[in-house]
MARGUKOL-916943 format. One record per residue (C-alpha): x negated, y negated, z; residue number from 1; residue in one letter. Coordinates in steps of 0.1 Angstrom, whole numbers. Layout:
// residues N
<logu east="X" north="Y" up="Z" k="NUM" r="A"/>
...
***
This chain:
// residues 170
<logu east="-704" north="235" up="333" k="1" r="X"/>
<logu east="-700" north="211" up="303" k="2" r="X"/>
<logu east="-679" north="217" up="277" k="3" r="X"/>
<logu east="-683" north="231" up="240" k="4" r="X"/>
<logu east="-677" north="195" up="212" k="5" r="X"/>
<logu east="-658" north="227" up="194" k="6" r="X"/>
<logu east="-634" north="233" up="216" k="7" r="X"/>
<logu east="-629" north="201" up="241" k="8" r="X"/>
<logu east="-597" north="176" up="234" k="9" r="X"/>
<logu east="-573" north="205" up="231" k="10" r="X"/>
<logu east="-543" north="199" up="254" k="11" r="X"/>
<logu east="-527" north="229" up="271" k="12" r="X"/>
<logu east="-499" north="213" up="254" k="13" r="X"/>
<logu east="-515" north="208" up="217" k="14" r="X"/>
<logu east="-525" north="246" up="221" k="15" r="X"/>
<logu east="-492" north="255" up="229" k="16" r="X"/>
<logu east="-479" north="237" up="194" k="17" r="X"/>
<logu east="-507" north="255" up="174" k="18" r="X"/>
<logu east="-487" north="286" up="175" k="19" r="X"/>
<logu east="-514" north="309" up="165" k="20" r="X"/>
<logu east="-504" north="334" up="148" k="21" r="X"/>
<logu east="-513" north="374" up="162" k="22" r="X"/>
<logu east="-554" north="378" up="159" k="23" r="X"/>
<logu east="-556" north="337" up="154" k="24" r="X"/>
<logu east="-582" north="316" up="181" k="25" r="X"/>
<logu east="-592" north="281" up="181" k="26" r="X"/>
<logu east="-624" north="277" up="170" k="27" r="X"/>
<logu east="-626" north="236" up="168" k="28" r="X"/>
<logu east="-604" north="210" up="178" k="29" r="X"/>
<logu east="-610" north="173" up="176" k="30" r="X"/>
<logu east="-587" north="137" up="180" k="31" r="X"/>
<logu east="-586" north="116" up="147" k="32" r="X"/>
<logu east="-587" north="83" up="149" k="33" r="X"/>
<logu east="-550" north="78" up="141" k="34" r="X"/>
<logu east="-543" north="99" up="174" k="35" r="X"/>
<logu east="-533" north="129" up="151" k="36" r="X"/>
<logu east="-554" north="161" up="163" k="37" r="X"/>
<logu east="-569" north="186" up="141" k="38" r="X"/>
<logu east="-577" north="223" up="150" k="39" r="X"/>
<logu east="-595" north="244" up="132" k="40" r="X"/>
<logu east="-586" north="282" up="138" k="41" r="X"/>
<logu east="-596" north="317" up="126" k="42" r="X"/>
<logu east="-566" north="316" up="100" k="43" r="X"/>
<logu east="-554" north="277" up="94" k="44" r="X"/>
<logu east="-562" north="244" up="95" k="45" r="X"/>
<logu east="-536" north="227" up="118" k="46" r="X"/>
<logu east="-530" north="188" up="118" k="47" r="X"/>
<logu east="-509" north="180" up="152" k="48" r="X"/>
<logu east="-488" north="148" up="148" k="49" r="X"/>
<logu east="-462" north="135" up="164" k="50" r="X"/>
<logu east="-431" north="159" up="161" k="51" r="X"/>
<logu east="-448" north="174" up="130" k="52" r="X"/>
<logu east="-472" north="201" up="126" k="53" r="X"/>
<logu east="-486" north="209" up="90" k="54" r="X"/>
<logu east="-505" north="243" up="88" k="55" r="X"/>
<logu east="-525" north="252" up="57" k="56" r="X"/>
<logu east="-543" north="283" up="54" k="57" r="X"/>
<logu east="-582" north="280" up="45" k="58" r="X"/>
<logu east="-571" north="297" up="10" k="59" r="X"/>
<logu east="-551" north="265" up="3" k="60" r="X"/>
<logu east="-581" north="245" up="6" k="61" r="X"/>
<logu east="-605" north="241" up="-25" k="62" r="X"/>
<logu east="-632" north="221" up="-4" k="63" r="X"/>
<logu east="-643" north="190" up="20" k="64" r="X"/>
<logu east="-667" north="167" up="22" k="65" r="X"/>
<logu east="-675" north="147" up="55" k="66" r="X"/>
<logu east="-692" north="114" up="53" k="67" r="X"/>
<logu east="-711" north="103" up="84" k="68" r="X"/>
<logu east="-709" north="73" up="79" k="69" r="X"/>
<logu east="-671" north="67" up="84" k="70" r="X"/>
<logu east="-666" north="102" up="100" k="71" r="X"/>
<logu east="-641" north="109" up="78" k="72" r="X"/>
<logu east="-634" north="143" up="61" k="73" r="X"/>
<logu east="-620" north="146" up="27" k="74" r="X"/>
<logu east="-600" north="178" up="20" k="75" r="X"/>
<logu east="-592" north="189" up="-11" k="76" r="X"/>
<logu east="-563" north="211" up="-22" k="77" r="X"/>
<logu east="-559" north="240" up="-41" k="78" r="X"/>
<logu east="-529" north="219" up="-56" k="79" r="X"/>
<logu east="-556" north="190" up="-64" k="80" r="X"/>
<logu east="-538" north="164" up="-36" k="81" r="X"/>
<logu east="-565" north="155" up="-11" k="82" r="X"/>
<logu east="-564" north="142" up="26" k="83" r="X"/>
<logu east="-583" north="122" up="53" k="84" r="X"/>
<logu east="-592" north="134" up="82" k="85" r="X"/>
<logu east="-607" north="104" up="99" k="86" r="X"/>
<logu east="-623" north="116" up="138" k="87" r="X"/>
<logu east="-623" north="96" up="166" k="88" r="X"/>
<logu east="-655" north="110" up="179" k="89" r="X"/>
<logu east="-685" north="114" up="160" k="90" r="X"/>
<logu east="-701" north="150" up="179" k="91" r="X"/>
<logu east="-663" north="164" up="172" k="92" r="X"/>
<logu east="-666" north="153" up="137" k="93" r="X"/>
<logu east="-693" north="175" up="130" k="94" r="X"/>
<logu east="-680" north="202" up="148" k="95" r="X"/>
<logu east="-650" north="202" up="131" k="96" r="X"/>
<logu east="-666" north="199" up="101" k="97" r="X"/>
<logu east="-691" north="227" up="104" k="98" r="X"/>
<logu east="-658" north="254" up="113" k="99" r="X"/>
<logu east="-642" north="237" up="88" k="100" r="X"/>
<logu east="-668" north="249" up="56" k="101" r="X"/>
<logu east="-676" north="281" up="76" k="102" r="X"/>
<logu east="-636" north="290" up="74" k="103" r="X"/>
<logu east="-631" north="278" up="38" k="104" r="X"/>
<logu east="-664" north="298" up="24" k="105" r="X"/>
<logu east="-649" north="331" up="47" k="106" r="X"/>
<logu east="-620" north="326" up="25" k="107" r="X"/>
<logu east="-637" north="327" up="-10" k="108" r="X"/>
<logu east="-655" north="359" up="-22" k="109" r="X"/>
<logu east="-664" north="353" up="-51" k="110" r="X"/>
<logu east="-662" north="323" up="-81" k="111" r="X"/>
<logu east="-667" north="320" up="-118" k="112" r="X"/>
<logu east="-672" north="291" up="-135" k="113" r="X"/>
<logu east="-652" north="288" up="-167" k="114" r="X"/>
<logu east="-667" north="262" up="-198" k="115" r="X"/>
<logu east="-636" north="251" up="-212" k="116" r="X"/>
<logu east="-635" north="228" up="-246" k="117" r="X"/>
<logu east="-646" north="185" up="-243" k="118" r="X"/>
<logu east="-670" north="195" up="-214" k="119" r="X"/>
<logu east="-641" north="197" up="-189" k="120" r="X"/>
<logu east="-641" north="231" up="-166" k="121" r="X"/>
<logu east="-621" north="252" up="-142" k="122" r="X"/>
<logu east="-629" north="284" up="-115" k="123" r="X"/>
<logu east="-617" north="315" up="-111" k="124" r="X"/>
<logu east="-620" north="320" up="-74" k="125" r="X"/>
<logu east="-619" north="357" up="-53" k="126" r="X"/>
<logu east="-600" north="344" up="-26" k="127" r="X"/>
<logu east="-591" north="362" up="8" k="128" r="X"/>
<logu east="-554" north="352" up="23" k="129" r="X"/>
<logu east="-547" north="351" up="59" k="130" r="X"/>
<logu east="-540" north="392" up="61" k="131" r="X"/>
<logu east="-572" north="397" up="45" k="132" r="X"/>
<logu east="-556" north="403" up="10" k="133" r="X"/>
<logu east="-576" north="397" up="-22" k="134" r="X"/>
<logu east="-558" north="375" up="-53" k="135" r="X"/>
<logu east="-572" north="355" up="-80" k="136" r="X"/>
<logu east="-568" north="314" up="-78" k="137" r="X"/>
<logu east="-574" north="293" up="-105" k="138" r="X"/>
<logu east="-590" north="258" up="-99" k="139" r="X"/>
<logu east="-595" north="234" up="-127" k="140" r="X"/>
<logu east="-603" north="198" up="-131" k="141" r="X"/>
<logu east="-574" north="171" up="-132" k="142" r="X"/>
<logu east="-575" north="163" up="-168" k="143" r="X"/>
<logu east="-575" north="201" up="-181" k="144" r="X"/>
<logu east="-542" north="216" up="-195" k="145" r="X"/>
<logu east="-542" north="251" up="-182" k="146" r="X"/>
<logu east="-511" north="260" up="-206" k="147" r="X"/>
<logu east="-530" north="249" up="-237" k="148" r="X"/>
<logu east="-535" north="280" up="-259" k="149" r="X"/>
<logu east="-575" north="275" up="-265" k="150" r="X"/>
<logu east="-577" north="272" up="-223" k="151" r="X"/>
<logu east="-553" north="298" up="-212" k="152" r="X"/>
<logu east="-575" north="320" up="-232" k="153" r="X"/>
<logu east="-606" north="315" up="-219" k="154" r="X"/>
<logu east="-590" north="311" up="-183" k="155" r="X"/>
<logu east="-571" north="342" up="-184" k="156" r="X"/>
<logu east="-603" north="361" up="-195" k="157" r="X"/>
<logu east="-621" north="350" up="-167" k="158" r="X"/>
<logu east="-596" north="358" up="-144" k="159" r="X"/>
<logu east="-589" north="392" up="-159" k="160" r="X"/>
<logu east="-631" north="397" up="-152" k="161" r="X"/>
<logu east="-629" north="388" up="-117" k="162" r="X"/>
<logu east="-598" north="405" up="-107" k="163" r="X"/>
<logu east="-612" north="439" up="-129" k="164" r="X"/>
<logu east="-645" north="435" up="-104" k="165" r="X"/>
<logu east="-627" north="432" up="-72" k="166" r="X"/>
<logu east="-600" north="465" up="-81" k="167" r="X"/>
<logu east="-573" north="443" up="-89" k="168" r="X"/>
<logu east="-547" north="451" up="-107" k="169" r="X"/>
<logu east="-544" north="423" up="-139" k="170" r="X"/>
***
């Protein structure tokens, strides 16, 4: 019987490093170039190095972009650092990729886009943590001062909106 592009590569001994939390499954796995390994779970996106394991829930991740060209995906973070994820394998790429924007859109319920002064923006995002708990997230391009008076304003309005739809307390 063949086996899935989403789940081959994953060493009994990788899976054993995951650590999956209770209710966490693997749902892609691939090799990176750089011999690194990335697994995709229900929860997290793991990246197994050597003696290091970074874990980032799909909350912490704003969005990705793969280019098919270089099989390379570009994450970027809620905290507006980005990363490469450069695959070894072009089938696993894709793979990966596909979990990879199904788990980051689970995570989002709902966004609002907020027209800020200069043309510049930000997003209020509905966001759903690793227990399935609701909280607000703020995104907002690199060159906007979110602690500007004018901005916090119109930020914290937007956010007030969203969180008053969802239930949430302010």
């Amino acid at each position: 019987m063949p086996t899935s592009p989403r789940s081959r590569r994953l060493t009994a001994a990788d899976r054993a490093r995951v650590a999956l939390r209770p209710g966490d499954r693997v749902l892609a796995s691939a090799t990176l170039a750089d011999e690194r390994v990335v697994v995709c779970s229900r929860l997290a996106l793991h990246v197994l190095a050597p003696g290091e394991i970074l874990r980032t829930p799909w909350a912490d991740v704003d969005h990705g972009a793969l280019d098919p060209a270089t099989r390379t995906l570009v994450v970027r973070w809620v905290w507006g650092g980005s990363s490469e994820l450069a695959f070894a394998d072009d089938r696993a790429s894709v793979a990966v990729a596909q979990t990879f924007r199904e788990r980051v859109q689970q995570s989002v319920v709902h966004t609002t886009n907020v027209a800020l002064p200069g043309g510049r923006r930000a997003r209020v995002a509905l966001r759903r943590d690793e227990d399935g708990e609701l909280f607000s997230q703020v995104l907002a391009d690199p060159d906007v001062d979110l602690a500007d008076p004018v901005v916090a304003r119109l930020v914290d309005a937007a956010e007030d909106d969203v969180r008053d739809a969802a239930g949430l307390p302010r």
